[in-house]
N, C-alpha and C positions, 0 to 999 in steps of 0.2 A: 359559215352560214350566217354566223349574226352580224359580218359586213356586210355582206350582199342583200340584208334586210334593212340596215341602218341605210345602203347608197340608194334603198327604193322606198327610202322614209316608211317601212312599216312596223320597225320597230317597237315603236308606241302602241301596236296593236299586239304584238307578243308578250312584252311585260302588262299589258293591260294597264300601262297608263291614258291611254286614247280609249274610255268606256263606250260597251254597248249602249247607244240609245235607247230608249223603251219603244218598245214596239207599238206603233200605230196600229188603229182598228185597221184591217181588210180594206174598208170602205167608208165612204166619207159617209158619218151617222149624226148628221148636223139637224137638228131639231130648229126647221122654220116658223112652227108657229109662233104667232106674236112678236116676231123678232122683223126687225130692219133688214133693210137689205144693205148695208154697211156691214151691222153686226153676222150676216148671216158670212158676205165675200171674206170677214174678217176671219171668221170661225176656220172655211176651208183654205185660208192660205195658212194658217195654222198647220191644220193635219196636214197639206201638203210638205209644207217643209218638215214638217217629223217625219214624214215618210222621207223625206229625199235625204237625210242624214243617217236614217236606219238604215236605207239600200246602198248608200256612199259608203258606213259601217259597215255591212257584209261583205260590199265586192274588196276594200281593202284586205278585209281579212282572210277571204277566200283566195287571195292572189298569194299573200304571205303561206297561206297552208298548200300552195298549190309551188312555191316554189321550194317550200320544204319537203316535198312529198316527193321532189322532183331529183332531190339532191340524195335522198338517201338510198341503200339499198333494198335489194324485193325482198330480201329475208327479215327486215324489219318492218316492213309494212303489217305485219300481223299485230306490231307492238302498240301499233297509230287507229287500231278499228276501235270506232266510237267514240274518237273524237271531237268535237264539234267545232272546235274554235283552235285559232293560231297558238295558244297560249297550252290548248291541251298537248297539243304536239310536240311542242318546244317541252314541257314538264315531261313527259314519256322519251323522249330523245336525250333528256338532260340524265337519268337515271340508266339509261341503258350505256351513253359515252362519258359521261361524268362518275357520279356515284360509284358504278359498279366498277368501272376501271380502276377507279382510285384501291380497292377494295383488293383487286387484283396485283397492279403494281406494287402496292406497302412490302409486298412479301421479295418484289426485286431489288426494293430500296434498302430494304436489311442487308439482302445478301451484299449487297454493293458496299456496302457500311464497313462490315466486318472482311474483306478481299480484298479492301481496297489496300494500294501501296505508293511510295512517293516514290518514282524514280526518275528523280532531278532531271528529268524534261522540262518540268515546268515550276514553277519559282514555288516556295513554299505558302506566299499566300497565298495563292489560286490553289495549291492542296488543303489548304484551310477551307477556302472556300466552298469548295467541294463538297465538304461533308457536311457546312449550313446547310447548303442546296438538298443535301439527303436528308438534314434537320427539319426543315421547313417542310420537305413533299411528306417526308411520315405523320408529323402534328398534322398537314392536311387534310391529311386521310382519314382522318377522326381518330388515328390513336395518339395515346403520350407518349412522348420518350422522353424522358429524363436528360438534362444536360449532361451527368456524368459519365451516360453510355456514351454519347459524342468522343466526352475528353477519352474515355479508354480505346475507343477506336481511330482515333488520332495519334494516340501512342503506339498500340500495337501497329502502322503502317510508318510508322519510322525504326521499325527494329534492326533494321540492315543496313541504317544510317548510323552516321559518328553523330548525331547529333542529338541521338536516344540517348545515349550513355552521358551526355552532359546535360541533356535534360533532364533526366533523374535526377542524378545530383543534386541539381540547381531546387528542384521542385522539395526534395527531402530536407533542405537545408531550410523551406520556409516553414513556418506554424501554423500557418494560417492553412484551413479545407480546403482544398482542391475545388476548382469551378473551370467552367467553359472560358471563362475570361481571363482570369491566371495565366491556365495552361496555353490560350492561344499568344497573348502579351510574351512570355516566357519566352515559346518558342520562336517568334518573330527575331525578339533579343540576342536569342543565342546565335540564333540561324545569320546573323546580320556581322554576329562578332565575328564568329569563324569563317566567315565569307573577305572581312576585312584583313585578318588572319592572313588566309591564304593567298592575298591580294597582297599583300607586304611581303611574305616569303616568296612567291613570285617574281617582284621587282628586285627584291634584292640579289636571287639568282641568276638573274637576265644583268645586273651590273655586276658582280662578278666574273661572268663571262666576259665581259667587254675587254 
């Protein structure tokens, strides 16, 4: 929605950086006594062009509420009565597909968190990555999560791996507290050694055969 209001330049009128003009009188209330007729043609080209920026003002923003109103569903329309401007719509649409989903999803991002498992389809940093990505949408949500829930569910999704058991190790052997950056460094390390590992016992197998 908010491209297709940026490709029709009304954007400006939804965040309300492009302000409502003040509204012109009804009627031109130009007081000619004693006045010129310079001063008087000067007064109404005046109101005129305050008029003509108000009604250029409304029809922009009436187009922008007209292509939002256009986009959404009928079950939401109840959510938009009494609206009045582009900016109201966009706030009550922001709440009902932002906010509240957010609200709703956190509770998918956990479970994903703690189920999640690495099975060496895809390289271990992209499984890293993975659970920032669950990192970031939970803080987004407005809750905190702590770094060390991360590192612990990072751990428990390498349990069926060889590479739990030398991460332990490895991890016990330092003194320093356990953090998100540690334990991912660590892992990257180890993950890289016994890769190199199995790449030498490999080669060596294949020229023995020879």
């Amino acid at each position: 929605m908010k491209v297709a209001l940026l490709a029709c330049l009304l954007w400006l009128f939804v965040e309300s950086l492009e302000k409502c003009p003040l509204k012109p009188s009804s009627g031109s209330s130009i007081d000619i006594d004693n006045k010129s007729l310079i001063s008087i043609l000067l007064e109404y080209k005046e109101w005129t062009t305050s008029k003509k920026k108000y009604l250029n003002w409304l029809y922009s923003d009436s187009v922008a509420m007209d292509l939002m109103q256009g986009a959404i569903e009928f079950g939401q329309c109840e959510h938009i009565i009494g609206t009045s401007t582009s900016k109201d719509i966009w706030d009550c649409l922001y709440i009902i597909h932002v906010t509240q989903c957010q609200g709703i999803n956190v509770h998918y991002y956990y479970w994903e968190l703690y189920i999640k498992k690495w099975d060496k389809q895809i390289t271990i940093s992209k499984h890293i990555s993975s659970f920032l990505y669950l990192h970031y949408y939970i803080n987004n949500s407005g809750q905190k999560l702590d770094d060390i829930h991360i590192v612990h569910a990072i751990l428990l999704s390498l349990l069926q791996s060889g590479v739990c058991n030398v991460m332990k190790q490895n991890l016990l052997d330092k003194s320093t507290a356990l953090n998100l950056d540690i334990v991912t460094a660590e892992l990257l390390s180890v993950h890289d050694c016994m890769e190199r590992v199995c790449n030498i016992t490999k080669t060596e197998k294949k020229q023995k055969t020879k």
